[in-house]
C-alpha positions as CSV (number, residue, x, y, z in Angstrom):
1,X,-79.1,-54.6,-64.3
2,X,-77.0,-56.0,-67.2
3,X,-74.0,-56.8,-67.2
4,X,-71.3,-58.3,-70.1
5,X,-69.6,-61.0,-69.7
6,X,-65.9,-59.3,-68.8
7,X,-67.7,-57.1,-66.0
8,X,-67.8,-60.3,-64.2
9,X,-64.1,-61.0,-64.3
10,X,-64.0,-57.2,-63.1
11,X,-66.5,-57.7,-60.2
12,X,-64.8,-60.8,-59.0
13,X,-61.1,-58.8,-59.3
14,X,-63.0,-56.1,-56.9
15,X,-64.1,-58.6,-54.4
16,X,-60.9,-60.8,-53.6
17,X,-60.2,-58.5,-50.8
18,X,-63.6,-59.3,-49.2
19,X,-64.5,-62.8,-50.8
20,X,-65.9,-66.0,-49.2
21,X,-66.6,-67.6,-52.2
22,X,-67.2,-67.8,-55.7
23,X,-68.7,-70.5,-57.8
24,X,-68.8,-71.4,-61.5
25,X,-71.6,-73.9,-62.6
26,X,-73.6,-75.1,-65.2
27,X,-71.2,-75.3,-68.4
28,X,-71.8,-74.7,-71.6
29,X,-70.2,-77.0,-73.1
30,X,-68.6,-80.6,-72.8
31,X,-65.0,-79.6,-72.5
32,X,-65.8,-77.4,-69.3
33,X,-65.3,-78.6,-65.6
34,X,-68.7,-79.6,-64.4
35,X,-68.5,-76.7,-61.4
36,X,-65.9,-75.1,-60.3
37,X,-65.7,-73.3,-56.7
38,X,-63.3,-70.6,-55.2
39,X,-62.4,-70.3,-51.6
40,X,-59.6,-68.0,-50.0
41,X,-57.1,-69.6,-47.8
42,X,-54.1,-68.8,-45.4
43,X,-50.8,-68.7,-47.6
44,X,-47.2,-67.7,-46.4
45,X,-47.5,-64.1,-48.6
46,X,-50.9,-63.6,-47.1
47,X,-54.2,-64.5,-48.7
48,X,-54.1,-66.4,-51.8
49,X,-57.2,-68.6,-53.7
50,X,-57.9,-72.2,-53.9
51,X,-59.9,-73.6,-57.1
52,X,-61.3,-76.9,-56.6
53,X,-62.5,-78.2,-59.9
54,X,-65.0,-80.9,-60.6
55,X,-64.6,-83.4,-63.5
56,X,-66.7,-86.1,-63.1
57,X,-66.4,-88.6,-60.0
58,X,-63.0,-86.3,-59.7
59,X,-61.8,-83.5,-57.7
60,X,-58.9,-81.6,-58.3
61,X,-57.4,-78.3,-56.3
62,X,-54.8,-75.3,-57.2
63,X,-53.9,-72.8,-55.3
64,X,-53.2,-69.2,-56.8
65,X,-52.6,-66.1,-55.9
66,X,-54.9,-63.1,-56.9
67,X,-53.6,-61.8,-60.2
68,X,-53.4,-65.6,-61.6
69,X,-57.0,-66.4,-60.6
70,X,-58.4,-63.0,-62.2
71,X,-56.3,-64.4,-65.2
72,X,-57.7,-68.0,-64.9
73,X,-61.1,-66.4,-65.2
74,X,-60.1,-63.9,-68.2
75,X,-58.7,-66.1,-69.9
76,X,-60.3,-69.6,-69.7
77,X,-63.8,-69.7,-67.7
78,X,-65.6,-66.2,-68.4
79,X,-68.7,-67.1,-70.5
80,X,-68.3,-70.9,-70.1
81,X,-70.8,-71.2,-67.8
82,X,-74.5,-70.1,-67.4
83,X,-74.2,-69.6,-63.6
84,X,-71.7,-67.9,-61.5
85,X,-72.3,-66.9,-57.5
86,X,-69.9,-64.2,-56.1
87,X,-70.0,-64.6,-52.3
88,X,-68.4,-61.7,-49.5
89,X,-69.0,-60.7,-46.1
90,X,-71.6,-57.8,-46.9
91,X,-73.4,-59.6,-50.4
92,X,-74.3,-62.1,-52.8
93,X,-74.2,-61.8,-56.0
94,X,-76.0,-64.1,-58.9
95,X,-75.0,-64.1,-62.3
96,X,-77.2,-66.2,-65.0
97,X,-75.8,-66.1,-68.8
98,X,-78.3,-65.0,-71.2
99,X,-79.0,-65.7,-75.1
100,X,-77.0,-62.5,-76.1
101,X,-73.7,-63.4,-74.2
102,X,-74.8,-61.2,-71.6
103,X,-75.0,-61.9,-67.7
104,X,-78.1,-60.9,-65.3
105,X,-76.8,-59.7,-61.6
106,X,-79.0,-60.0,-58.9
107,X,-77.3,-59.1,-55.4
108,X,-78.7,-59.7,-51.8
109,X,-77.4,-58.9,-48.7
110,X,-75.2,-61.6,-47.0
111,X,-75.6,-63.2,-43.8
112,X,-73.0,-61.3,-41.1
113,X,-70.1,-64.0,-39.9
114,X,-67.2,-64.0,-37.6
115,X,-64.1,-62.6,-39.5
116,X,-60.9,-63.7,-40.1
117,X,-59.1,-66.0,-43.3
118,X,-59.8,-69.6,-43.8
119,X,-56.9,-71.6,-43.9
120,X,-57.0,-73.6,-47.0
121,X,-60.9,-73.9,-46.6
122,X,-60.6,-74.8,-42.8
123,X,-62.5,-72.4,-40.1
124,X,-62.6,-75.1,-37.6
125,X,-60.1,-74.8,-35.3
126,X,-59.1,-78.6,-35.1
127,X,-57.5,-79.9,-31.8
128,X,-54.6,-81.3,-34.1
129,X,-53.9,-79.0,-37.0
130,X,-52.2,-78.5,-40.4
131,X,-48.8,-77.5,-39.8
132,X,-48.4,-79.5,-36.3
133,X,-45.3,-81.4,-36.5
134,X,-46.9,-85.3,-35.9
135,X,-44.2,-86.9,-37.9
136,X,-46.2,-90.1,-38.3
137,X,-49.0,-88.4,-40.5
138,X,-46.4,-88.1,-43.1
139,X,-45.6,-91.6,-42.9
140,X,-49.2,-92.4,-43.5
141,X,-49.4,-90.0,-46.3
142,X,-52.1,-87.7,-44.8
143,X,-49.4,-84.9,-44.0
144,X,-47.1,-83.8,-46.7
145,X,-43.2,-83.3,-46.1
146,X,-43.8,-79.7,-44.7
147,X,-46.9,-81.0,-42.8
148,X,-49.6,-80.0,-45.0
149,X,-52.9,-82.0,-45.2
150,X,-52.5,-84.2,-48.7
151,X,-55.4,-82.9,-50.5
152,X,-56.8,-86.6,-51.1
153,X,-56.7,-87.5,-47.4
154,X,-58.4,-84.6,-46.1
155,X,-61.9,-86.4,-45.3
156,X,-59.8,-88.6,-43.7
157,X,-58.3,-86.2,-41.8
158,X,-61.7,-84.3,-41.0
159,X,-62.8,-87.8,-39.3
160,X,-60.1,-88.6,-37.2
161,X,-59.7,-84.9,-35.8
162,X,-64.2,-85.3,-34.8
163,X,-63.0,-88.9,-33.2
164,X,-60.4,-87.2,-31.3
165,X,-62.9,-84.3,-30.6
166,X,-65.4,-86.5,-29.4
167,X,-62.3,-88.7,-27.1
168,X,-61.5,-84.8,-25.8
169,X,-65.0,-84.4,-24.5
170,X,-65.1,-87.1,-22.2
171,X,-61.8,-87.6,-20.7
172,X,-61.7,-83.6,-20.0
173,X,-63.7,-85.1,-16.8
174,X,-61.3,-87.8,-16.3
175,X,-58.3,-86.9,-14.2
176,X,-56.4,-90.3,-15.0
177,X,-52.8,-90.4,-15.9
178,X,-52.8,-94.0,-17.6
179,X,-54.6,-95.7,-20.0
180,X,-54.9,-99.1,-21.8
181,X,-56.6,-98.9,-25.4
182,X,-57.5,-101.2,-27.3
183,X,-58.2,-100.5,-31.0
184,X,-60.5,-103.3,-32.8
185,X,-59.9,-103.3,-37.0
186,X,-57.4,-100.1,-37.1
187,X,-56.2,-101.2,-40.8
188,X,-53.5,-98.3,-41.8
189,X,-54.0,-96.8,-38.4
190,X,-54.9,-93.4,-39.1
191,X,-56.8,-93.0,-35.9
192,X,-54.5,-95.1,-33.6
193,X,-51.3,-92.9,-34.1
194,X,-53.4,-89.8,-33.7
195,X,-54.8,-91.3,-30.5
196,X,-51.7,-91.8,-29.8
197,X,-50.3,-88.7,-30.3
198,X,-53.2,-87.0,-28.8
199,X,-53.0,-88.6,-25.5
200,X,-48.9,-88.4,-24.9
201,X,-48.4,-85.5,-26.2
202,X,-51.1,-83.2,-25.8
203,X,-52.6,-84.6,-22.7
204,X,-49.8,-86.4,-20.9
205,X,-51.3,-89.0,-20.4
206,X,-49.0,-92.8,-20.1
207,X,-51.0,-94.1,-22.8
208,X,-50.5,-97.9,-23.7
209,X,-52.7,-98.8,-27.3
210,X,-53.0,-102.1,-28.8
211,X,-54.5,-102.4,-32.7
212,X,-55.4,-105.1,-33.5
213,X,-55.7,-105.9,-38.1
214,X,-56.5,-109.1,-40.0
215,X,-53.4,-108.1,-42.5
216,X,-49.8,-108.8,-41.5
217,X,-48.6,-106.8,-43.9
218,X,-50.7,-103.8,-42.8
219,X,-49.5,-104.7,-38.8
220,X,-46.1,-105.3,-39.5
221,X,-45.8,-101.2,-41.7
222,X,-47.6,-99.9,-38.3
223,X,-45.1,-101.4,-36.1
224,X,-42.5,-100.0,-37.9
225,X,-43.7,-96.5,-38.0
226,X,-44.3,-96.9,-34.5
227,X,-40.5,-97.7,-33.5
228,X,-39.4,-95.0,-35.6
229,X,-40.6,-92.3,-33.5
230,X,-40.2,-94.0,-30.6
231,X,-43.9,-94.7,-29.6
232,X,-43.4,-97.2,-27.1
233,X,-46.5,-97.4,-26.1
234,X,-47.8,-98.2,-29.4
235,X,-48.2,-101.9,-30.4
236,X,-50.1,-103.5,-33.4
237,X,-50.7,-107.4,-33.7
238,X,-52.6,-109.1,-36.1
239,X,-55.8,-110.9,-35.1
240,X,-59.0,-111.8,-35.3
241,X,-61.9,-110.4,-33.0
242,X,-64.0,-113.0,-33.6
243,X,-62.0,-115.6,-32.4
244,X,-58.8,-115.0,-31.4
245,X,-57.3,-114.4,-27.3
246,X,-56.6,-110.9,-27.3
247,X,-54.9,-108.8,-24.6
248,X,-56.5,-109.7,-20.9
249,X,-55.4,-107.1,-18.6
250,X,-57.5,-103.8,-17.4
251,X,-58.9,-102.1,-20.2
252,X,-59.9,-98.8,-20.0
253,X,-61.1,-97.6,-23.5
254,X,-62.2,-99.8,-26.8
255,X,-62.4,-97.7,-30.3
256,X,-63.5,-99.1,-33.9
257,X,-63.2,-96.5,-36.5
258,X,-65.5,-98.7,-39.0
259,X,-64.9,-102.4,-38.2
260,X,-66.8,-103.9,-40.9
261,X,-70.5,-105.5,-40.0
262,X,-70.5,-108.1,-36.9
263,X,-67.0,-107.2,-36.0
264,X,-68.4,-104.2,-34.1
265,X,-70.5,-106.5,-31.9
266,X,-67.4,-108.7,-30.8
267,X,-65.2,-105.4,-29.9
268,X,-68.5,-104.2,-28.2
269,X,-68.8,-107.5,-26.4
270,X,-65.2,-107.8,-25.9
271,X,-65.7,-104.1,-24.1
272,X,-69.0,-105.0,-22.1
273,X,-66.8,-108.6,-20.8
274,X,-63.9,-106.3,-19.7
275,X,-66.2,-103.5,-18.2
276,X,-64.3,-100.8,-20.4
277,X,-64.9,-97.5,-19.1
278,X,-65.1,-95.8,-22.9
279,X,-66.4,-97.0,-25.9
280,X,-66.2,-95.0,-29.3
281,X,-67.1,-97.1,-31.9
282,X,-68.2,-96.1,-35.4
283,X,-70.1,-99.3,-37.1
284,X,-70.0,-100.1,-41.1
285,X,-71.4,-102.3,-42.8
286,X,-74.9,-103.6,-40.8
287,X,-75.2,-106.4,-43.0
288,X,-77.0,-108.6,-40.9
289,X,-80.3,-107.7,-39.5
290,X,-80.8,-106.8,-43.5
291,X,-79.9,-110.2,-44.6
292,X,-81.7,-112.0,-41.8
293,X,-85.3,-110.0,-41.1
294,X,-88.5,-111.0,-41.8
295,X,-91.8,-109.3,-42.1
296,X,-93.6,-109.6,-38.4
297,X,-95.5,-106.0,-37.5
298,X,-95.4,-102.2,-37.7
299,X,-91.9,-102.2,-38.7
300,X,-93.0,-103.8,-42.3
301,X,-93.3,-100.4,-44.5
302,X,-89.9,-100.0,-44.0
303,X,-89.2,-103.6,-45.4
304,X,-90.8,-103.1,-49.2
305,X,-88.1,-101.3,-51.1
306,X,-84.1,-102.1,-50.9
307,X,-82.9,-99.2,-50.1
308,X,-84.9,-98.1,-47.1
309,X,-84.8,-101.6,-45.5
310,X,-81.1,-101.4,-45.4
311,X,-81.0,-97.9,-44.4
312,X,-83.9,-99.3,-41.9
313,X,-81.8,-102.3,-40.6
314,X,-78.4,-100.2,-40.2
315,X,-80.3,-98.2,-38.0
316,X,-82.2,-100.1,-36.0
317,X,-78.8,-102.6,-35.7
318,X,-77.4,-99.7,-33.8
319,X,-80.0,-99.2,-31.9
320,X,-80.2,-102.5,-30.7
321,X,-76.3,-102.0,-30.4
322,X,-76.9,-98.7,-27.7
323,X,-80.1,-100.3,-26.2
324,X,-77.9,-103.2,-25.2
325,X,-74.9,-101.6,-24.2
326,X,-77.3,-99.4,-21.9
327,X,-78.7,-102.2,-20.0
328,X,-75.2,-103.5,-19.3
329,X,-74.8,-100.0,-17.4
330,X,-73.6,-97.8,-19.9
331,X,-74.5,-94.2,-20.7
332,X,-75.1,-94.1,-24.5
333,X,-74.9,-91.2,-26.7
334,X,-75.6,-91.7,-30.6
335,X,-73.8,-88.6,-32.0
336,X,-73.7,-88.0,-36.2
337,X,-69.9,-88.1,-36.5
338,X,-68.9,-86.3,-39.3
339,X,-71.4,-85.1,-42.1
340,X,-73.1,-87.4,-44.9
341,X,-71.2,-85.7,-47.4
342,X,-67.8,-86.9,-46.2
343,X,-68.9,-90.7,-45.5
344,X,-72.5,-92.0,-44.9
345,X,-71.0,-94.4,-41.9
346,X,-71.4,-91.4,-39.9
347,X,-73.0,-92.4,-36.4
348,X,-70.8,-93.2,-33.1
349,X,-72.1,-95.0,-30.3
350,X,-70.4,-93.2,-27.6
351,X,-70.8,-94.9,-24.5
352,X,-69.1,-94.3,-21.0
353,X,-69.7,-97.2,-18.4
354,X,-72.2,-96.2,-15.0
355,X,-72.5,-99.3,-13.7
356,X,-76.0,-98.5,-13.5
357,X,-78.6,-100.9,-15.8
358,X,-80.6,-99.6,-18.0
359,X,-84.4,-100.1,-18.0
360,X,-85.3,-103.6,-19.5
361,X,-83.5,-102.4,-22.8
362,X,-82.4,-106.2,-23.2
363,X,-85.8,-107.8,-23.1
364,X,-87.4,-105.1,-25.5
365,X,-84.0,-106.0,-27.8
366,X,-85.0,-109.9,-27.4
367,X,-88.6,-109.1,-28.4
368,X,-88.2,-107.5,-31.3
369,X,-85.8,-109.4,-33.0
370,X,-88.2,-112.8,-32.1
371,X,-91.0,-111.0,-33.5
372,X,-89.6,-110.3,-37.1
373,X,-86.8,-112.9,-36.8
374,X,-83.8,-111.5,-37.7
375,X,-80.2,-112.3,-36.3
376,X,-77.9,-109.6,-34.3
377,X,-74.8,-110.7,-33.2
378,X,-74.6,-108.4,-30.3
379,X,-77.7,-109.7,-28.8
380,X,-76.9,-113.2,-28.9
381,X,-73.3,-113.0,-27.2
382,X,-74.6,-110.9,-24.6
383,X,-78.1,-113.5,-24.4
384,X,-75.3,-116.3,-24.2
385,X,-73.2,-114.5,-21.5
386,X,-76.3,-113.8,-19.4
């Protein structure tokens, strides 16, 4: 079935009621955005359209309502690229420009989903959402003045809310009213406030939290968005894991939201020294085995070309990481945090303290880093401590 090139500004004016989606790729020409893609979202006058529009390494967004996106298309993107994708709840329809000007439909049947209008391209219903008056998120430019999500800091957002999610699941079978935190490399402190919030506010818990940053600077803005809002609970000091005397009471909880490289062994030691109850630590940066192993076995495929050996050695380092942690009597979960498409550091080792040792984890650990001689930081503190 044919169709010209203004019937699919017409098709996409018909669907707005009913779409999901709609996507402009492929351009014709230079000028154009690379792809373009169309979402509805949850506005004050009802449903309204967000563009997000690709140029380059760049993304950039607009909201509209439906008359102004019908004249967006008219007016500046019909015919400027070779593929378009209409999306609703009952079909998809393809559109592929031809030589004459002309556009090819194709239409299947779309997959049945849950109803109901995605606010500003969000279905998930997050434990802390847009709109929710956390004051501090605006301080931290993730939350605009009216509490909307700053379009830039939205991964950022996404991973904090899963960290929070994944906090949620566990101490919903912890009755405790108090907890000591300690949070290793929190930089800005994105995390730490929510955690913060999270607990005191929607949990009730008498949460006490400690992050600890290399930049004084960086410590000294945190502390001062802290007092503001009168989170007393909330401290931030300026130290270094690796070496310096950090706080030595009861510890309940350890987090590291990306602590670069080895820094995630010392706040995983720190936590196994301290018998922390919870550990939620997302590594970064597994420089180490990478720069230190040698060719010794089985494992030597995975050691011929760059890439895999460091994608290789940032595995197996957290590997090593939950095989120790389980012999020191920890139950370990290794849970994909948030997806590759937001940030490849995207593995938690979530790991809630049994008391019970694992099964000669340590030794097989020992073994196989003697056998292709590399160096892991977390295996020789906790060799030294043993």
């Amino acid at each position: 079935m044919e169709k010209t090139v203004s019937r699919l500004v017409s098709d996409l004016e018909s669907a707005l009621p009913a779409l999901e989606k709609a996507v402009l790729s492929q351009p014709i020409d230079t000028l154009s955005d690379t792809k373009i893609t169309v979402r509805p979202i949850a506005s004050k006058n009802g449903r309204a359209y967000q563009t997000e529009r690709f140029r380059g390494t760049k993304v950039f967004h607009e909201n509209l309502d439906a008359a102004s996106l019908v004249k967006l298309f008219a007016s500046e993107l019909d015919g400027r690229y070779r593929q378009a994708l209409i999306v609703t709840d009952t079909e998809t329809a393809q559109y592929c420009l031809k030589t004459n000007g002309t556009y090819k439909r194709s239409v299947s049947a779309s997959v049945p989903k849950p109803t109901g209008t995605a606010g500003h391209n969000r279905e998930k219903n997050y434990i802390l959402a847009e709109g929710e008056n956390i004051p501090a998120l605006v301080d931290l430019g993730v939350f605009s003045a009216d509490f909307h999500i700053v379009r830039s800091k939205y991964d950022k957002y996404k991973q904090i809310n899963r960290f929070i999610e994944l906090v949620d699941q566990e101490l919903a079978k912890d009755d405790r009213r108090k907890l000591t935190i300690l949070d290793f490399g929190c930089g800005k402190s994105y995390l730490t406030f929510i955690l913060y919030y999270y607990l005191t506010v929607k949990r009730g818990i008498d949460a006490e939290i400690i992050g600890y940053d290399l930049k004084e600077d960086v410590v000294e803005r945190c502390n001062a968005i802290a007092a503001k809002y009168g989170y007393s609970g909330l401290h931030f000091a300026v130290a270094d894991v690796t070496r310096d005397t950090l706080y030595d009471k009861n510890i309940d909880m350890i987090v590291t939201l990306h602590a670069c490289d080895t820094a995630t062994d010392y706040a995983l030691f720190y936590a196994l020294n301290k018998k922390a109850d919870y550990i939620f630590s997302v590594p970064c940066c597994q420089h180490e085995v990478n720069l230190s192993i040698k060719k010794g076995g089985e494992l030597d495929i995975f050691l011929e070309y760059g890439i895999i050996k460091e994608r290789m050695c940032a595995l197996l380092t957290d590997t090593l990481r939950a095989d120790i942690l389980t012999d020191m009597g920890y139950k370990v979960d290794m849970i994909e945090f948030i997806d590759f498409d937001h940030s490849p550091k995207n593995i938690m080792l979530r790991a809630v303290r049994t008391g019970r040792r694992g099964e000669k984890r340590l030794k097989r650990a020992k073994e196989l880093a003697e056998r292709y001689g590399f160096e892991q930081t977390l295996l020789k503190l906790t060799e030294m401590r043993t």
